[in-house]
Kinemage of the C-alpha trace (Angstrom):
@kinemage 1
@onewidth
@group {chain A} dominant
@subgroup {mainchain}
@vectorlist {calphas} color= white
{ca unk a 1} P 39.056 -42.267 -65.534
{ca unk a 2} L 36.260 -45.109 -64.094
{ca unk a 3} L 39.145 -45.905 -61.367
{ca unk a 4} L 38.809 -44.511 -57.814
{ca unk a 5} L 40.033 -42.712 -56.038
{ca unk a 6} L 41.127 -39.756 -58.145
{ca unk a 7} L 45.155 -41.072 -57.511
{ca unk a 8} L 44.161 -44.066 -59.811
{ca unk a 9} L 42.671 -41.671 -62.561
{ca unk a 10} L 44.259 -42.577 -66.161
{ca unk a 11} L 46.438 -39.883 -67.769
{ca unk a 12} L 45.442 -36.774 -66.202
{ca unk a 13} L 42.214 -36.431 -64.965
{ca unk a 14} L 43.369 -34.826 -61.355
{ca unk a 15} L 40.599 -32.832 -59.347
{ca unk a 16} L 41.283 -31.071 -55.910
{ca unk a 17} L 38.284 -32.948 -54.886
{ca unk a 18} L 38.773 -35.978 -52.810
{ca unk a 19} L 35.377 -37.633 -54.446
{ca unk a 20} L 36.813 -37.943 -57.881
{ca unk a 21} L 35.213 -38.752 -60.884
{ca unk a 22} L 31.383 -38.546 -60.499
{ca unk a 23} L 30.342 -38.456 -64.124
{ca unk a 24} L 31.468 -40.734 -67.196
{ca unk a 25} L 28.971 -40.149 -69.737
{ca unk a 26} L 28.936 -39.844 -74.393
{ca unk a 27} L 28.462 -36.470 -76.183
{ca unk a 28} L 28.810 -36.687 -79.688
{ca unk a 29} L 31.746 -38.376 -80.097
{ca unk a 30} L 33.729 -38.013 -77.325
{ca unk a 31} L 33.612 -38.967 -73.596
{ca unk a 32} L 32.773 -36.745 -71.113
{ca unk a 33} L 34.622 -37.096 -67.381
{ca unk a 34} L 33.580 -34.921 -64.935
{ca unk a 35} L 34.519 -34.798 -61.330
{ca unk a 36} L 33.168 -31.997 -58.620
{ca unk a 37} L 35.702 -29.043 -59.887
{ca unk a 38} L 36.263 -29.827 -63.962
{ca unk a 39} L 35.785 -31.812 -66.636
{ca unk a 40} L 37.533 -33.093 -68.995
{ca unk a 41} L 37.578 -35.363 -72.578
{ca unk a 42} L 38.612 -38.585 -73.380
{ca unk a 43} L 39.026 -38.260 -77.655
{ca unk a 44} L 40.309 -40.614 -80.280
{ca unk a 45} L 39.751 -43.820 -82.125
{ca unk a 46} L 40.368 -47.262 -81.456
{ca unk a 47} L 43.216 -47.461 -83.838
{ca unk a 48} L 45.012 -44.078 -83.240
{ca unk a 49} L 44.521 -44.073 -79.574
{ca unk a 50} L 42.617 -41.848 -76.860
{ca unk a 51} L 43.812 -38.780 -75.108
{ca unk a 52} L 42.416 -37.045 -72.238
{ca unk a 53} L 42.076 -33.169 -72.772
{ca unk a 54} L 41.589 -31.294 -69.748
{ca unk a 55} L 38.383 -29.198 -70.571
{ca unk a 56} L 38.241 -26.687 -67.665
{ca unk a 57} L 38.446 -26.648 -63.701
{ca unk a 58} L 35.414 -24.941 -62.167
{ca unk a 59} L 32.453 -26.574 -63.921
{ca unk a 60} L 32.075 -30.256 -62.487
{ca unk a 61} L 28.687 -32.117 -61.826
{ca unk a 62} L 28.024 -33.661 -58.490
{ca unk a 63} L 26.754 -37.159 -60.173
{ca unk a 64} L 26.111 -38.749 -63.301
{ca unk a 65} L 22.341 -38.515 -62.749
{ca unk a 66} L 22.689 -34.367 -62.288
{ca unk a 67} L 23.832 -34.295 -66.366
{ca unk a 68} L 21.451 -34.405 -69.242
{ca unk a 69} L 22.366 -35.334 -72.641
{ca unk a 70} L 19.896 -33.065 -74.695
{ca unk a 71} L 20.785 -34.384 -78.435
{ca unk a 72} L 24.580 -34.684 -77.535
{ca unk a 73} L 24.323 -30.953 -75.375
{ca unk a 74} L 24.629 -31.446 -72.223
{ca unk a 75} L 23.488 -29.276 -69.219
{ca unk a 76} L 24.708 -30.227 -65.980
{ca unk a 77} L 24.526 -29.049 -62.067
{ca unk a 78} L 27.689 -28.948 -60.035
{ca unk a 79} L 29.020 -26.946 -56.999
{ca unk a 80} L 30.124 -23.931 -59.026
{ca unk a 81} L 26.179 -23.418 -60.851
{ca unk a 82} L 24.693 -25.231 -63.985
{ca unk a 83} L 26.252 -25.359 -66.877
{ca unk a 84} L 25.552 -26.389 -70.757
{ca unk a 85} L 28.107 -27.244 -73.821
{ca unk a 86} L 27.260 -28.259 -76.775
{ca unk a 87} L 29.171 -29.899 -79.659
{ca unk a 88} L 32.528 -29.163 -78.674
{ca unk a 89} L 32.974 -25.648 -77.210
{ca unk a 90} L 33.517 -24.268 -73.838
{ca unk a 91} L 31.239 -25.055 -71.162
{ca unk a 92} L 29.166 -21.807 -70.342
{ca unk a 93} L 27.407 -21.084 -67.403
{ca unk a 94} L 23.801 -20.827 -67.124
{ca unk a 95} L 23.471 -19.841 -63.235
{ca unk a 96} L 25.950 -16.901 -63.736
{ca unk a 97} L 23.765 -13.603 -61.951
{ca unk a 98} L 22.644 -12.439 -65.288
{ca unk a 99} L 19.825 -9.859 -66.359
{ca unk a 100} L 17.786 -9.931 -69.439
{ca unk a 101} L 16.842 -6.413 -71.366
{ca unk a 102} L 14.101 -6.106 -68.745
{ca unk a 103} L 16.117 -6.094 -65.547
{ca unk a 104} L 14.957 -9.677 -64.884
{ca unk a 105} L 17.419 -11.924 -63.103
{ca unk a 106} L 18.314 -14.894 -64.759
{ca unk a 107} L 20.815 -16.111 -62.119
{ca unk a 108} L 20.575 -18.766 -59.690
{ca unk a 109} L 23.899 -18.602 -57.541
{ca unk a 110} L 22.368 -18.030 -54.200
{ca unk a 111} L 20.196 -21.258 -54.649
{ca unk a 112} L 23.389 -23.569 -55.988
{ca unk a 113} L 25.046 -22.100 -52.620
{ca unk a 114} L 22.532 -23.888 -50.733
{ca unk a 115} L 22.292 -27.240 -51.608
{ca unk a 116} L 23.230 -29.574 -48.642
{ca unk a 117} L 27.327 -31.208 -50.103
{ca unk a 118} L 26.336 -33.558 -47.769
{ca unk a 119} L 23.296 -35.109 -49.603
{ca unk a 120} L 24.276 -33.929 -52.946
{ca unk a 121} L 25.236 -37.582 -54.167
{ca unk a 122} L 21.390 -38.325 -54.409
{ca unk a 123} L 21.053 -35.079 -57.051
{ca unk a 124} L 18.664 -36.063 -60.392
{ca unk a 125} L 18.118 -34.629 -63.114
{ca unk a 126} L 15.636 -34.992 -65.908
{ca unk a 127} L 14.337 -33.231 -69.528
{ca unk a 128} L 10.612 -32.838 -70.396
{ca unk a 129} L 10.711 -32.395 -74.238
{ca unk a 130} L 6.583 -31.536 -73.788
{ca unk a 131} L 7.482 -28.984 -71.548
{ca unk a 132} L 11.154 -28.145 -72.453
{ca unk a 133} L 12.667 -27.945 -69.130
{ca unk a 134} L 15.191 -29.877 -67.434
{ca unk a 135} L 14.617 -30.363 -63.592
{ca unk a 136} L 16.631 -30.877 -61.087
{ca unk a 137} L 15.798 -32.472 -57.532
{ca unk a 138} L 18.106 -31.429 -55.080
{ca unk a 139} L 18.374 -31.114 -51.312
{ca unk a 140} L 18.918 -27.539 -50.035
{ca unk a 141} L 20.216 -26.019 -46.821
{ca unk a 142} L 20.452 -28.482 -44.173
{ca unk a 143} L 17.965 -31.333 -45.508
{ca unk a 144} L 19.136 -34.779 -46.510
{ca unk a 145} L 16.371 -35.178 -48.791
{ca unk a 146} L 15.813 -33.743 -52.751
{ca unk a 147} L 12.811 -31.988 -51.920
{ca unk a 148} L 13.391 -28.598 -53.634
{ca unk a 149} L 13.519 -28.963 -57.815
{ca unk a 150} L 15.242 -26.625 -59.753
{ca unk a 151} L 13.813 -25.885 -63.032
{ca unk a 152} L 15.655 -24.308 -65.917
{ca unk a 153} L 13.621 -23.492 -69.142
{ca unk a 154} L 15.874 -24.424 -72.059
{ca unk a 155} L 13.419 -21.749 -74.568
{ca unk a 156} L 13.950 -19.099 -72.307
{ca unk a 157} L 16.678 -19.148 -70.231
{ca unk a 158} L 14.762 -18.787 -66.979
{ca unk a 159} L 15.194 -20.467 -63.852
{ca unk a 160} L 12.343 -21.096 -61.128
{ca unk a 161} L 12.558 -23.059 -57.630
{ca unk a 162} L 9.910 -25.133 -56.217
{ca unk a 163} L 9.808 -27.368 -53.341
{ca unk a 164} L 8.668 -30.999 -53.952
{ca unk a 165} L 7.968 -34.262 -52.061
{ca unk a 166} L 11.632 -36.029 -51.965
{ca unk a 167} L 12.849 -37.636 -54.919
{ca unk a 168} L 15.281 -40.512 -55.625
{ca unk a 169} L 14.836 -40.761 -58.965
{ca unk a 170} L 12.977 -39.360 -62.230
{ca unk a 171} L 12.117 -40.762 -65.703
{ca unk a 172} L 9.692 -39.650 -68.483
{ca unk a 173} L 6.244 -41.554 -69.186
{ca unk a 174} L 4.657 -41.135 -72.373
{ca unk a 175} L 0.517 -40.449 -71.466
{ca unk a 176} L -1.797 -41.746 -74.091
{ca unk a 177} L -2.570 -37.269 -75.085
{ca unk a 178} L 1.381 -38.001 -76.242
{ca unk a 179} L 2.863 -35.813 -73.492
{ca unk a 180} L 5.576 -36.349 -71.319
């Protein structure tokens, strides 16, 4: 699955997008391949082999650094909305229009509709455990740069938009009140 283009792709992993795999990252115990449309995983052991499993077409990430490994869940953004699995079950989506008992909107397709495919290659994402939210820097409508972050809230569920200055890259730093 690390071979480009897609044509070279090991046993399986086939995606109608011409990128082909953007993510190769661990869960658990598995392998997690994702290209723009799916995902799939690579399972097994050294001594009985590995097998790709085709996990689902129409939840891919756009690159490695838009997936976060929360404790061997991972949440990730891609073209079709944001999406979370943990352990080994079906990917659901998050970004899915969605109200809670109250009529509020939890849904965030309108926003995913906008980022710029051109400039989506740059796409980070990060978790705050002080905070517990993952972020996501992304460029939206016509601008090259990740100046808007996406912010989902993994307590409740809620997603918020913000714009930013642009961002290449995130990581967490300890400060000495032992926050992130």
């Amino acid at each position: 699955p690390n071979n480009y283009p897609v044509t070279n792709s090991l046993n399986g992993v086939y995606s109608p997008d011409p990128t082909g795999v953007t993510v190769l990252t661990t869960s658990l115990d598995r392998l997690c391949v994702h290209t723009r449309t799916g995902c799939w995983d690579i399972i097994g052991e050294i001594d009985a082999g590995f097998q790709i499993v085709p996990v689902g077409e129409g939840m891919g990430a756009f690159t490695n650094l838009a997936v976060v490994n929360l404790e061997g869940s991972l949440y990730w953004l891609g073209p079709d909305g944001v999406f979370a699995r943990g352990d080994r079950g079906i990917p659901r989506s998050l970004s899915s229009p969605e109200v809670t008992q109250s009529g509020q909107p939890l849904g965030i397709s309108g926003t995913i509709d906008r980022i710029n495919l051109d400039a989506a290659d740059g796409i980070v994402g990060q978790f705050n455990p002080t905070e517990n939210v993952i972020r996501w820097w992304v460029p939206l409508d016509d601008s090259p740069y990740n100046s808007h972050v996406i912010v989902y809230d993994t307590q409740t569920g809620a997603f918020t938009l913000d714009d930013c200055g642009p961002v290449t890259a995130a990581g967490l730093v300890i400060g000495v009140d032992g926050r992130y």
